[in-house]
Biopython code that builds the backbone (N, CA, C, O; Angstrom):
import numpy as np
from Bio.PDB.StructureBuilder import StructureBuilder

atoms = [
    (1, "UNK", "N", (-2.906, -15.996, -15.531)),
    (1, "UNK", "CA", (-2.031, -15.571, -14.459)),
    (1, "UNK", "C", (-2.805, -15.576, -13.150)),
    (1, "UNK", "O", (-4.007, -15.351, -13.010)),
    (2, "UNK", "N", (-1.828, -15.899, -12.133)),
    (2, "UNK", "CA", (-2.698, -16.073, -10.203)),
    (2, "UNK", "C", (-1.970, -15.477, -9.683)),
    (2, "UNK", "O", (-0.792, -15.674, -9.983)),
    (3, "UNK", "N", (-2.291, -14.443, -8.640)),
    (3, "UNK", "CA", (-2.323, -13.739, -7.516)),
    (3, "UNK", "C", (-2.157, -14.600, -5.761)),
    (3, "UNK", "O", (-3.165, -14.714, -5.064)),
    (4, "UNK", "N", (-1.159, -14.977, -5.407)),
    (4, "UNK", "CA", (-0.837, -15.789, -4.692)),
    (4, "UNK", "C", (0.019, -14.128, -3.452)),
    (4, "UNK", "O", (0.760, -13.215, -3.814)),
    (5, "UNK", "N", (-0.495, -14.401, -2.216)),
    (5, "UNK", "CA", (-0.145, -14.046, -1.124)),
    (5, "UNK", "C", (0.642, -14.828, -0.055)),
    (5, "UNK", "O", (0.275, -15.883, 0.462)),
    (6, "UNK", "N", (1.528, -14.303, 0.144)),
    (6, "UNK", "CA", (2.119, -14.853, 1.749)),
    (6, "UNK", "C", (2.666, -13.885, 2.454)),
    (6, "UNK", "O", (3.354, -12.903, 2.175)),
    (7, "UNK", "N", (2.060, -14.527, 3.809)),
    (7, "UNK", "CA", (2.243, -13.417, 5.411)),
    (7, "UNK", "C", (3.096, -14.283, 6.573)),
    (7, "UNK", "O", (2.863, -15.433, 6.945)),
    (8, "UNK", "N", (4.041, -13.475, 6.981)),
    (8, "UNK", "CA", (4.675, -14.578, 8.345)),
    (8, "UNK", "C", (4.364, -13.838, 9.209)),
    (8, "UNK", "O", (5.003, -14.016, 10.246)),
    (9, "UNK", "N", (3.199, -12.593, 9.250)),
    (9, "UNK", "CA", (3.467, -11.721, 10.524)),
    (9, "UNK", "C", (4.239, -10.454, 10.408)),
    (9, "UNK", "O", (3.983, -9.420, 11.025)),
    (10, "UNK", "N", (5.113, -10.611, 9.642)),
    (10, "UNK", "CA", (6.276, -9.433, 10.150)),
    (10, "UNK", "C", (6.702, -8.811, 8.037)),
    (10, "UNK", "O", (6.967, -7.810, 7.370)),
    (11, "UNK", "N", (6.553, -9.815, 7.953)),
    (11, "UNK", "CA", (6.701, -9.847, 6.065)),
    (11, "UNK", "C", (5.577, -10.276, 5.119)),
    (11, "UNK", "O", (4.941, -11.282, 5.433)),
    (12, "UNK", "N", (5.254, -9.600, 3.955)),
    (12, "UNK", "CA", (4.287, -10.703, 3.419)),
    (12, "UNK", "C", (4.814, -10.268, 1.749)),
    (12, "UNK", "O", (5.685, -9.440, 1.482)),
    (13, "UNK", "N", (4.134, -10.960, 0.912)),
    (13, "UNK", "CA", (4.435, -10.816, -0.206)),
    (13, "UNK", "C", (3.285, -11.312, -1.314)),
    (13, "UNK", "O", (2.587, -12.320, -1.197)),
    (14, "UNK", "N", (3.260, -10.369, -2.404)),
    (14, "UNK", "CA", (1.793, -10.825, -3.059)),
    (14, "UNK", "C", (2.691, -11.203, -4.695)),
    (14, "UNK", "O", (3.094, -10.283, -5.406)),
    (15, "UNK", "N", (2.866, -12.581, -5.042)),
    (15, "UNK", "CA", (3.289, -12.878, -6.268)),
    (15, "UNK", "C", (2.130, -13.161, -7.312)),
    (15, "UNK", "O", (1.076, -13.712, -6.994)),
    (16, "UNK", "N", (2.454, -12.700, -8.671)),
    (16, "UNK", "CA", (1.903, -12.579, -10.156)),
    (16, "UNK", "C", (2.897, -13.939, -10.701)),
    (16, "UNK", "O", (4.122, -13.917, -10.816)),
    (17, "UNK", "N", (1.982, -15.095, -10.989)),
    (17, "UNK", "CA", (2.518, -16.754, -11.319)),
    (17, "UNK", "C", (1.682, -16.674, -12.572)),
    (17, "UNK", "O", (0.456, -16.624, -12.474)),
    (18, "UNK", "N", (2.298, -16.658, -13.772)),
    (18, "UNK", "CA", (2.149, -17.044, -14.743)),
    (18, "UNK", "C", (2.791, -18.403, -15.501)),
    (18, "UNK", "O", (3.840, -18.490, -16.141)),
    (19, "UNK", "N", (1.779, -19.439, -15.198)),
    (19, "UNK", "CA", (2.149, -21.055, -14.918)),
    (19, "UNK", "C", (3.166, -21.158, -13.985)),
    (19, "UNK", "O", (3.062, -20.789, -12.815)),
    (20, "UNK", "N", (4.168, -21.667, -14.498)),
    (20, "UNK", "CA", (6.054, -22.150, -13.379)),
    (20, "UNK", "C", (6.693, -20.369, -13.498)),
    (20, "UNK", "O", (7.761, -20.159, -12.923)),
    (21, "UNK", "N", (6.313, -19.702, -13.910)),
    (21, "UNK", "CA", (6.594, -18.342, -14.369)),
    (21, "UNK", "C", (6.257, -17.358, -13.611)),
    (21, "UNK", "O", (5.105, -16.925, -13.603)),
    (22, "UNK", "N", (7.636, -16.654, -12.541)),
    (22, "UNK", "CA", (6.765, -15.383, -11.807)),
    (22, "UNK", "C", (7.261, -14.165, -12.148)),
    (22, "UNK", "O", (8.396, -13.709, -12.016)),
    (23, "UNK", "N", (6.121, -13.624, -12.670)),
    (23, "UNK", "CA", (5.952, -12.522, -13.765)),
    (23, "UNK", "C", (6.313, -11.148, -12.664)),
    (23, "UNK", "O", (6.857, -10.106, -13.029)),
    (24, "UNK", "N", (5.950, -11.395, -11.544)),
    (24, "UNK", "CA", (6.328, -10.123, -10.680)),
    (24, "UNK", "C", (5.660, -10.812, -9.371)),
    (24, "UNK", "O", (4.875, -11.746, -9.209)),
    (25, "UNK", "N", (6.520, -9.671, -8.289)),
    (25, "UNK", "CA", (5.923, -9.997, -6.849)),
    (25, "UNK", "C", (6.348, -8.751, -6.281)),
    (25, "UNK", "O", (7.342, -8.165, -6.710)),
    (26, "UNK", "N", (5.439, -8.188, -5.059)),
    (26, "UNK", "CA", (5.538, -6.596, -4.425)),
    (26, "UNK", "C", (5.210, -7.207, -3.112)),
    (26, "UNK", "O", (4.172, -7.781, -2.784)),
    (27, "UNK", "N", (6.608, -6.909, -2.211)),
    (27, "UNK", "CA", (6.795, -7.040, -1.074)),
    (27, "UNK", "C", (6.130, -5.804, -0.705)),
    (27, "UNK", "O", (5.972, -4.734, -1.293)),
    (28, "UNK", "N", (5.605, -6.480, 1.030)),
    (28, "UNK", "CA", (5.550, -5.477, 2.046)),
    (28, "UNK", "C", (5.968, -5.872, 3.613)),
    (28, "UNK", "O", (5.907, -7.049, 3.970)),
    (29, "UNK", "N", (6.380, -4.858, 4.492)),
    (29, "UNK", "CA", (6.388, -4.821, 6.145)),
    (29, "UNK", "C", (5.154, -4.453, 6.737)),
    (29, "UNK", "O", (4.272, -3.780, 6.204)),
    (30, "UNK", "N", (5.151, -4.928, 7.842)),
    (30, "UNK", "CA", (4.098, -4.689, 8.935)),
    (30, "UNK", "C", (4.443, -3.699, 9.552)),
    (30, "UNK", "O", (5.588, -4.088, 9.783)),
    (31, "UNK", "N", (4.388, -2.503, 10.123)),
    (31, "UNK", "CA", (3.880, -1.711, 10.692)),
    (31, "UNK", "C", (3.305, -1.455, 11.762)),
    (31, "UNK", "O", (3.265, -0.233, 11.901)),
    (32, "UNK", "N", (2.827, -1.995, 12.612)),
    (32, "UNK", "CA", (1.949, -2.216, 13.718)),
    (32, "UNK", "C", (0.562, -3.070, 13.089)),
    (32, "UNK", "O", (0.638, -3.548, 11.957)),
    (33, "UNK", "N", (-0.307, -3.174, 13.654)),
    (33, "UNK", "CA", (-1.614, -4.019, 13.101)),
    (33, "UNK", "C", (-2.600, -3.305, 12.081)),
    (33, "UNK", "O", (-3.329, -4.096, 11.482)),
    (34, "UNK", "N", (-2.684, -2.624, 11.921)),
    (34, "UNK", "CA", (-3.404, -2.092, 10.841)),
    (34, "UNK", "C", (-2.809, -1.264, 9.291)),
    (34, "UNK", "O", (-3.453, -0.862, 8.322)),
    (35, "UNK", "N", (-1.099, -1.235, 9.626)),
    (35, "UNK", "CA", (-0.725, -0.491, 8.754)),
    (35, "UNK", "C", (0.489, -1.433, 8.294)),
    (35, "UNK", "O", (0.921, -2.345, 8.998)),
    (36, "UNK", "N", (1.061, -1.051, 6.838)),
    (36, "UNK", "CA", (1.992, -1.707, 6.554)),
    (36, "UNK", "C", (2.778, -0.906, 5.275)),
    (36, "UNK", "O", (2.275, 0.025, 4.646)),
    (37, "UNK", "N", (3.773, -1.329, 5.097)),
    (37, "UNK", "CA", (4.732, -0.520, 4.086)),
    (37, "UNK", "C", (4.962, -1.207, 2.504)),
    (37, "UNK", "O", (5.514, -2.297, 2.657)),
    (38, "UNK", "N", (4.792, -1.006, 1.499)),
    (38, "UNK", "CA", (5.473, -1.533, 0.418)),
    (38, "UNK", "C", (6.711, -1.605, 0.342)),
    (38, "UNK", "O", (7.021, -0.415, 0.289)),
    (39, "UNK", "N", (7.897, -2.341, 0.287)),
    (39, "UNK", "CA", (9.401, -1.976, 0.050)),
    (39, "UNK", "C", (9.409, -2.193, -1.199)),
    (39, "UNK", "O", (10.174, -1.344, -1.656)),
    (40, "UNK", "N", (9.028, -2.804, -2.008)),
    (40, "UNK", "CA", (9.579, -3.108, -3.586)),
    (40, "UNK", "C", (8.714, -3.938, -4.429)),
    (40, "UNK", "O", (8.160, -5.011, -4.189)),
    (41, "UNK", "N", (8.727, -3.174, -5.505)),
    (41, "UNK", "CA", (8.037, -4.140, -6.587)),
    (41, "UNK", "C", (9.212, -4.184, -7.323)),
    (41, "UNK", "O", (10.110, -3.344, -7.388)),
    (42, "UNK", "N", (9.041, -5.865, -8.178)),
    (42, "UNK", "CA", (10.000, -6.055, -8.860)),
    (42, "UNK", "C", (9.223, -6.979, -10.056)),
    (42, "UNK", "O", (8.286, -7.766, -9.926)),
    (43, "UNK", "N", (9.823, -6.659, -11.022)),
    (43, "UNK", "CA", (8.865, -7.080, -12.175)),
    (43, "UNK", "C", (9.107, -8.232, -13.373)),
    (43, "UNK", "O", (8.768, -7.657, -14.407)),
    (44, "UNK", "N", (9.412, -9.196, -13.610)),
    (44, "UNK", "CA", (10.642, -10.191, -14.663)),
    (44, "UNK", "C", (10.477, -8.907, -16.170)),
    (44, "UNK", "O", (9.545, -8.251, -16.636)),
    (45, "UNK", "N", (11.505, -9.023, -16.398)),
    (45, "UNK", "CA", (11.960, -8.553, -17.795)),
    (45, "UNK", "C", (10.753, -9.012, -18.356)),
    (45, "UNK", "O", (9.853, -8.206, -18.592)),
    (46, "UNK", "N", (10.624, -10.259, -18.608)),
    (46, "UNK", "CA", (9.661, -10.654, -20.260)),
    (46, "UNK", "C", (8.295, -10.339, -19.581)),
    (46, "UNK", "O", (7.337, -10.695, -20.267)),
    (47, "UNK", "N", (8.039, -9.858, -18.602)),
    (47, "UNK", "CA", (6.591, -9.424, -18.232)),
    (47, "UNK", "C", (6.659, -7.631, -18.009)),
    (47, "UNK", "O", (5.715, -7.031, -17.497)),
    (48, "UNK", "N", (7.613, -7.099, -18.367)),
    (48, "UNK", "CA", (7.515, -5.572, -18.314)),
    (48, "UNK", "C", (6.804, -4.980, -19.234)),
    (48, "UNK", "O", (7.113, -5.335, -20.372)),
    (49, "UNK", "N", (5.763, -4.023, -19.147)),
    (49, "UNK", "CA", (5.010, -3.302, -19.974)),
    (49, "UNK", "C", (3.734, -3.950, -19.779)),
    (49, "UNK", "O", (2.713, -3.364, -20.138)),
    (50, "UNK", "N", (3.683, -5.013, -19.286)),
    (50, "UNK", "CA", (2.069, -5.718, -19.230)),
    (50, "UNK", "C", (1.215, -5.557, -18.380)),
    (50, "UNK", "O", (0.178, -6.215, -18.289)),
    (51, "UNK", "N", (1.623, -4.508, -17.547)),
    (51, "UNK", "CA", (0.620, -4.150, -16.314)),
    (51, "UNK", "C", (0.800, -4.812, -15.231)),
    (51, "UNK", "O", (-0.068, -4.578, -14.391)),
    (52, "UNK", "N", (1.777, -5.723, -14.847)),
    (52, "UNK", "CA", (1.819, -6.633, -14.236)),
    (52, "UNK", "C", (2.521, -5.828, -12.476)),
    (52, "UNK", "O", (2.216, -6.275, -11.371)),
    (53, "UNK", "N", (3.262, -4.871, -12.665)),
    (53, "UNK", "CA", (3.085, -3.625, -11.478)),
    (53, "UNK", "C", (1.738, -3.657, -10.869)),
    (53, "UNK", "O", (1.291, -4.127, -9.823)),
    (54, "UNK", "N", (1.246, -3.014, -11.847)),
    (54, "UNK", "CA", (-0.164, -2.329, -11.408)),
    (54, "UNK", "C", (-1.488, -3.196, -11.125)),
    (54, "UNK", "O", (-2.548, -2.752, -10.685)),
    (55, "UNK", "N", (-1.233, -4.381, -11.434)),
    (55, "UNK", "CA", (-1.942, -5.623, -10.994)),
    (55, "UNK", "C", (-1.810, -6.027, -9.462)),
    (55, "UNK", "O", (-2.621, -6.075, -8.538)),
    (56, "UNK", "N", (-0.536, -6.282, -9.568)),
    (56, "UNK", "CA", (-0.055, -6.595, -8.474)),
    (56, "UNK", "C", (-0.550, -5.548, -7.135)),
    (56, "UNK", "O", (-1.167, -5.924, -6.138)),
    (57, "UNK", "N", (-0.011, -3.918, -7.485)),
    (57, "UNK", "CA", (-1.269, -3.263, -6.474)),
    (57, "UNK", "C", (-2.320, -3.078, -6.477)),
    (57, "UNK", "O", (-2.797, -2.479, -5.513)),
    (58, "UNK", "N", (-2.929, -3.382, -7.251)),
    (58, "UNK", "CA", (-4.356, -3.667, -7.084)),
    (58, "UNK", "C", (-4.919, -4.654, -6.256)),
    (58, "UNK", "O", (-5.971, -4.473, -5.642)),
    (59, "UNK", "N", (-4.165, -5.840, -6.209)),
    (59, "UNK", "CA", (-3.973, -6.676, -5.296)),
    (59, "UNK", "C", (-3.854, -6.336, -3.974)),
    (59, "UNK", "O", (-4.605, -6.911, -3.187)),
    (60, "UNK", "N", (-3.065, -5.520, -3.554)),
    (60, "UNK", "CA", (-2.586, -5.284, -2.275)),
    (60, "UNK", "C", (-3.863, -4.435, -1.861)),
    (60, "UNK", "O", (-4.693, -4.656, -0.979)),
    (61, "UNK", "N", (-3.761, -3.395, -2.770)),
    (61, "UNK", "CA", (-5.235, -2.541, -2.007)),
    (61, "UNK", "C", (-6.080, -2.989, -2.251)),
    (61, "UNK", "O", (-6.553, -1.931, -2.668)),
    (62, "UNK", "N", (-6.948, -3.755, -2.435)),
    (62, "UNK", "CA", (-8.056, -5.012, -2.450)),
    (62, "UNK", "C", (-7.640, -5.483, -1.009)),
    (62, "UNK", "O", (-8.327, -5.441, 0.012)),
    (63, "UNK", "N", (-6.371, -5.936, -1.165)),
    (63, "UNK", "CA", (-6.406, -6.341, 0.899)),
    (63, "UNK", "C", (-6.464, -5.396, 1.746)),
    (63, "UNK", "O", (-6.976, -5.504, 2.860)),
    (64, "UNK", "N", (-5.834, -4.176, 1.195)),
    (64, "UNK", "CA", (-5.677, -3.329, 2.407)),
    (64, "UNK", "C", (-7.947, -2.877, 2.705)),
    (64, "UNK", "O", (-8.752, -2.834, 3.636)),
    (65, "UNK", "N", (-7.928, -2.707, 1.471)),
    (65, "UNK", "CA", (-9.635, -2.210, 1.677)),
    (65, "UNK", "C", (-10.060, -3.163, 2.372)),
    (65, "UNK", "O", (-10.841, -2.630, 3.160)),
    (66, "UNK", "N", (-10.034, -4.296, 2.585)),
    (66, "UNK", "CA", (-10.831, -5.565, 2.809)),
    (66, "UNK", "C", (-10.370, -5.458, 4.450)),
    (66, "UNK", "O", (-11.350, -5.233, 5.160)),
    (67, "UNK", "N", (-9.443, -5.539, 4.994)),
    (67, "UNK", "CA", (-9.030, -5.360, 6.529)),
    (67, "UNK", "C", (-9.029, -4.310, 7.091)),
    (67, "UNK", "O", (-9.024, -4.275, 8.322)),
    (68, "UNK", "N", (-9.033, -2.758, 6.054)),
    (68, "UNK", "CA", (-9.256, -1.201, 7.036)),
    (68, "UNK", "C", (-8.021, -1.268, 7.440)),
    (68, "UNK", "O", (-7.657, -1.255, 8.616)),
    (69, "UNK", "N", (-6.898, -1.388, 5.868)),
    (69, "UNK", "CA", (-5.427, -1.378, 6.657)),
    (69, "UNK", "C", (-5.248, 0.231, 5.941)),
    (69, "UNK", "O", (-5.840, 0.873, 5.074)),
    (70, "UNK", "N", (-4.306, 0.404, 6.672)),
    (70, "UNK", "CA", (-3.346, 1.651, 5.520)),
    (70, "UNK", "C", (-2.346, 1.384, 4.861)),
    (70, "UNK", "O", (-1.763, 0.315, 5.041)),
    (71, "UNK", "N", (-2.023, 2.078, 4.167)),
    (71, "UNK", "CA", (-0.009, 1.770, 3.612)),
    (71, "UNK", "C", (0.255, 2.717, 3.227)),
    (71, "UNK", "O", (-0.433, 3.616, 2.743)),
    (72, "UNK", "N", (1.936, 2.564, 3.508)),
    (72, "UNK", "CA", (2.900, 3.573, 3.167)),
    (72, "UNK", "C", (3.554, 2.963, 1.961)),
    (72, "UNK", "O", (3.851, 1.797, 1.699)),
    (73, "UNK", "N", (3.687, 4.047, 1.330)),
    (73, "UNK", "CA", (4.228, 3.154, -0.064)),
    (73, "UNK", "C", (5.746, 3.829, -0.427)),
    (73, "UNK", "O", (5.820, 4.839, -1.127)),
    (74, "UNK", "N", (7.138, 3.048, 0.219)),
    (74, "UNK", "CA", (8.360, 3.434, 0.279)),
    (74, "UNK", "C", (8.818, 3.555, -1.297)),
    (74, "UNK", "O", (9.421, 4.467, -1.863)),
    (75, "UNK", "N", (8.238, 2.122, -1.873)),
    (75, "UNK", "CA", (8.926, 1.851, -3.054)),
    (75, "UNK", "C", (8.461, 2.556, -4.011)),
    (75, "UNK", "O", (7.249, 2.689, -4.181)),
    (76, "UNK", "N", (9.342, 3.094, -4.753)),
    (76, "UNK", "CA", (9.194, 4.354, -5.888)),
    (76, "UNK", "C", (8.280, 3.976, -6.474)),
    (76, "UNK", "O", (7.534, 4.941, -6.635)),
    (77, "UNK", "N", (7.579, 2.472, -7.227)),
    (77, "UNK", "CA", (6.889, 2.423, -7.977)),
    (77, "UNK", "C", (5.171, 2.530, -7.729)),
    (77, "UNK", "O", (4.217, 2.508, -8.507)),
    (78, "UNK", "N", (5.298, 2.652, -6.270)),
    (78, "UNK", "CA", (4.034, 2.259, -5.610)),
    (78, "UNK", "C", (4.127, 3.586, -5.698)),
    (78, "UNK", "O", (3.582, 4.030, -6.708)),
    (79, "UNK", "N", (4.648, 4.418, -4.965)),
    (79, "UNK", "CA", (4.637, 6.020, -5.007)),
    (79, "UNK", "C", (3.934, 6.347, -5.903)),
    (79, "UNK", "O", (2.770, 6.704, -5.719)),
    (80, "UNK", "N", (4.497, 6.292, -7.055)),
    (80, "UNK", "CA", (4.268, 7.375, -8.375)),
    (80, "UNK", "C", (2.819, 6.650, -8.738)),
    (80, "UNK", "O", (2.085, 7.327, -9.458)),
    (81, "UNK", "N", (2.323, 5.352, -8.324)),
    (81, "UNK", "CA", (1.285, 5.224, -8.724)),
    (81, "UNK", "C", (-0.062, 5.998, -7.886)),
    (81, "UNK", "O", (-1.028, 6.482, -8.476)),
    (82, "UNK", "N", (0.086, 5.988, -6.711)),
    (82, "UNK", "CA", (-0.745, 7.009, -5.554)),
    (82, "UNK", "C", (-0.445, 8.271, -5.882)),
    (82, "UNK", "O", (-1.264, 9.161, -5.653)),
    (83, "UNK", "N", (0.481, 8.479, -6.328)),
    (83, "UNK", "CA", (0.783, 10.279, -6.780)),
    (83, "UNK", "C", (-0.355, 10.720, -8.281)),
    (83, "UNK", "O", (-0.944, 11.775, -8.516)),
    (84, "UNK", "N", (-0.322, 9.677, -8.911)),
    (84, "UNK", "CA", (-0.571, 9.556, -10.447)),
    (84, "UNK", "C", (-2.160, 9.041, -10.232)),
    (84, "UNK", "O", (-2.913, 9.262, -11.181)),
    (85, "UNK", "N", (-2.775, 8.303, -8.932)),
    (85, "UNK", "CA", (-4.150, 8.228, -9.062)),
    (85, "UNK", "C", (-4.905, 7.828, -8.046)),
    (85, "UNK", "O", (-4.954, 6.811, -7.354)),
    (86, "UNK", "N", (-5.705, 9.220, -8.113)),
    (86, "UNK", "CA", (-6.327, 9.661, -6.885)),
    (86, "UNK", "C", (-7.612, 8.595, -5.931)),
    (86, "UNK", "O", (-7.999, 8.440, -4.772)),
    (87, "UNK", "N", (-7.857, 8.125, -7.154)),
    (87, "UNK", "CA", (-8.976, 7.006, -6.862)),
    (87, "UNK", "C", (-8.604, 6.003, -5.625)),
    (87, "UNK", "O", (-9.378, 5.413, -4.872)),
    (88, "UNK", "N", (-6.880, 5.995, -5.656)),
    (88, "UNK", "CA", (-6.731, 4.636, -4.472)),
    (88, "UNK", "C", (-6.274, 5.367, -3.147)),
    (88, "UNK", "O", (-5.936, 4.779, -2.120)),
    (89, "UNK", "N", (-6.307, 6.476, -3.289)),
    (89, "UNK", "CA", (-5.309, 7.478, -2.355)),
    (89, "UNK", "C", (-6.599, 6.892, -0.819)),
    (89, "UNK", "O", (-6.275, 7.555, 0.166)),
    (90, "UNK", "N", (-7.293, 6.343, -0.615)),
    (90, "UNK", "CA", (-8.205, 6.004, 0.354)),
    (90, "UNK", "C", (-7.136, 5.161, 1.606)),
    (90, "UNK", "O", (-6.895, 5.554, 2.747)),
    (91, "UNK", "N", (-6.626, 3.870, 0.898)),
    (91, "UNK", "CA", (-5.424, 3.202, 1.713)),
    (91, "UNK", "C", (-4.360, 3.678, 2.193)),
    (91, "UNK", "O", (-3.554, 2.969, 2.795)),
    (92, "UNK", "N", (-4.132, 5.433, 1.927)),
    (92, "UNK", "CA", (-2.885, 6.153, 2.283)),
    (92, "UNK", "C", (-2.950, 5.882, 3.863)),
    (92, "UNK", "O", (-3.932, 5.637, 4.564)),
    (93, "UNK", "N", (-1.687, 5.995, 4.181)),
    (93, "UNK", "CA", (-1.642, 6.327, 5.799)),
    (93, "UNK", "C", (-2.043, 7.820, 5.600)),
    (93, "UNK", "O", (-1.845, 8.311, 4.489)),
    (94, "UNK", "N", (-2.540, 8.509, 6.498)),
    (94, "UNK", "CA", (-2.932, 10.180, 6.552)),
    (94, "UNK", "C", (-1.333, 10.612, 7.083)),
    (94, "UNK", "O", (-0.821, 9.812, 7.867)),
    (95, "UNK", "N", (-0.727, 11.523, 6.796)),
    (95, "UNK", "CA", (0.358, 12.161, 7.387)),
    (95, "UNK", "C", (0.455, 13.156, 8.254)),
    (95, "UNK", "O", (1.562, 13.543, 8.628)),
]
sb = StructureBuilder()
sb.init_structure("model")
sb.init_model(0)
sb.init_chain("A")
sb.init_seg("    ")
for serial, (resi, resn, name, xyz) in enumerate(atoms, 1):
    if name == "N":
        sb.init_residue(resn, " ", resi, " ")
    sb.init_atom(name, np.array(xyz, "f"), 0.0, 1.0, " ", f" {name:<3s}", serial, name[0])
structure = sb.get_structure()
């Protein structure tokens, strides 16, 4: 499985391609320049239970660490994962 990103500026999106197969992809918004929002992870049926969520943010905060971004994480699934572990809580926006 590959970890494929795309950014237009205003939208970006980090897809999980398993061969012709996309196993999941977790949108985000921009924010101003350093910060940005998750709106949704969405996951294919035949890839549910495989970690393929939690891959996928791992992904994102790997970028966010790498640029000194923050994020807000709207989408429920991103939530409960920053609620559930403290280790990534670093990329939070501060409130």
């Amino acid at each position: 499985m590959q970890i494929s990103q795309t950014d237009d500026g205003k939208h970006g999106l980090f897809r999980l391609q398993d061969g012709d197969n996309s196993a999941g992809e977790m949108k985000y918004t921009w924010a101003g320049p350093n910060m940005f929002i998750i709106d949704s992870t969405h996951v294919d049926d035949a890839y549910r239970g495989q970690n393929v969520g939690r891959t996928l943010l791992d992904a994102l905060i790997a970028f966010a660490r790498e640029k000194n971004l923050k994020i807000i994480p709207l989408c429920p699934f991103a939530k409960a994962q920053f609620d559930k572990d403290a280790s990534i809580r670093d990329v939070l926006r501060e409130a």
